[in-house]
C-alpha positions as CSV (number, residue, x, y, z in Angstrom):
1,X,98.9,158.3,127.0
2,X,96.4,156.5,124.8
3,X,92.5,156.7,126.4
4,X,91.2,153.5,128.1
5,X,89.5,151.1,125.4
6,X,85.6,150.6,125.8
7,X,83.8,147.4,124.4
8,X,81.5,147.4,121.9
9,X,78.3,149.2,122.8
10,X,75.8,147.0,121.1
11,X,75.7,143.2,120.0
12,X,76.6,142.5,116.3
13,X,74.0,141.2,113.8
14,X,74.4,137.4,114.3
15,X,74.0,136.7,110.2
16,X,77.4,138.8,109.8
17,X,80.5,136.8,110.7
18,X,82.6,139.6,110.1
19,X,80.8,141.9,112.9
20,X,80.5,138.5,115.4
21,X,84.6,138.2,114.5
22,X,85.0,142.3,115.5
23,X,82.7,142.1,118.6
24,X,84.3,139.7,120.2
25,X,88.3,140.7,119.3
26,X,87.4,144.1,120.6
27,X,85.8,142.7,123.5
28,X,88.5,140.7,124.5
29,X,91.2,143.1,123.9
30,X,89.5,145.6,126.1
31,X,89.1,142.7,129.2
32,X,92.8,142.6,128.5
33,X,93.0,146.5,128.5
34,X,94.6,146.3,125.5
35,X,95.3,149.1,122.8
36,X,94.8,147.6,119.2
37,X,98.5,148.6,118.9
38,X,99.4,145.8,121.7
39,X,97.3,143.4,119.9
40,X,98.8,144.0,116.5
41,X,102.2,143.6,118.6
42,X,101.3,140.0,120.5
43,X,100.0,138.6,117.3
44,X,102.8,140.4,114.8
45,X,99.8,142.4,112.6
46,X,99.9,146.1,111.6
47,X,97.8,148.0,114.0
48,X,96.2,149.5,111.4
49,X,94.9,145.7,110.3
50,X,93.5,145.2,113.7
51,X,92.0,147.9,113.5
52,X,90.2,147.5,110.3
53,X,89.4,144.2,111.5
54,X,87.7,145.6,114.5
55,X,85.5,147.6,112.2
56,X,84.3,145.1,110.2
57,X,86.2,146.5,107.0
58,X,88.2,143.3,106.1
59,X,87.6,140.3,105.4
60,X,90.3,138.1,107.4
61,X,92.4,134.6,106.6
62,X,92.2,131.8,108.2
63,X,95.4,132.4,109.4
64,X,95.1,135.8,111.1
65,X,92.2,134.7,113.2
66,X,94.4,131.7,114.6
67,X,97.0,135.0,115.5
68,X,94.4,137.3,116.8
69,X,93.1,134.1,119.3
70,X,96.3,133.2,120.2
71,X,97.4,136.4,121.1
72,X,94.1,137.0,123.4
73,X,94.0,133.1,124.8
74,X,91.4,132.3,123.1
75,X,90.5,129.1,121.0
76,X,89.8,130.6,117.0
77,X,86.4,129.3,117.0
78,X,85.0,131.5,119.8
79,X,85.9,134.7,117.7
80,X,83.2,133.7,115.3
81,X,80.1,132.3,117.3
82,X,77.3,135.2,117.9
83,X,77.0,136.2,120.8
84,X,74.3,135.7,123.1
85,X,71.3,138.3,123.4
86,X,70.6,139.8,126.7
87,X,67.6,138.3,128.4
88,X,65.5,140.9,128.6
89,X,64.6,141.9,132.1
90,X,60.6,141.1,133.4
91,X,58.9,144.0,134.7
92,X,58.7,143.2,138.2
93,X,55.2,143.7,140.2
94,X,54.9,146.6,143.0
95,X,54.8,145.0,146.6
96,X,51.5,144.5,147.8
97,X,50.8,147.4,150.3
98,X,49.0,146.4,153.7
């Protein structure tokens, strides 16, 4: 049995479409709980594609993005916009004590 897939741990450098295109496959393969074999399955790729893809070691068609969204329900496009920074959170004031 194959461990559960995590998403990424930290948000890709926005200047770097091949590490927006990884983020978000790898993210949306794990909402599916997806292994990168089942991915490589729904959209007919080797697994070992996918999962040079999901480290940012290929550069990838055209073509093979238009598998990879179709296979996660996704339109292509989204795949390569950066993702959105976290707000970061305000510091909130202590209550006033009476």
């Amino acid at each position: 049995m194959s461990a559960k897939p995590t998403p990424p741990t930290h948000l890709p450098d926005p200047q770097n479409v091949r590490d927006v295109l990884a983020y978000w496959i790898r993210l949306r393969r794990v909402e599916k709980e997806w292994s990168q074999e089942r991915l490589a399955l729904e959209c007919e790729l080797d697994r070992t594609y996918v999962s040079a893809v999901e480290r940012s070691r290929w550069n990838v068609s055209l073509s093979n993005i238009e598998r990879i969204a179709q296979a996660l329900g996704v339109e292509p496009w989204t795949l390569l916009r950066p993702p959105e920074p976290e707000p970061k959170s305000r510091k909130r004031k202590a209550p006033a004590q009476a």
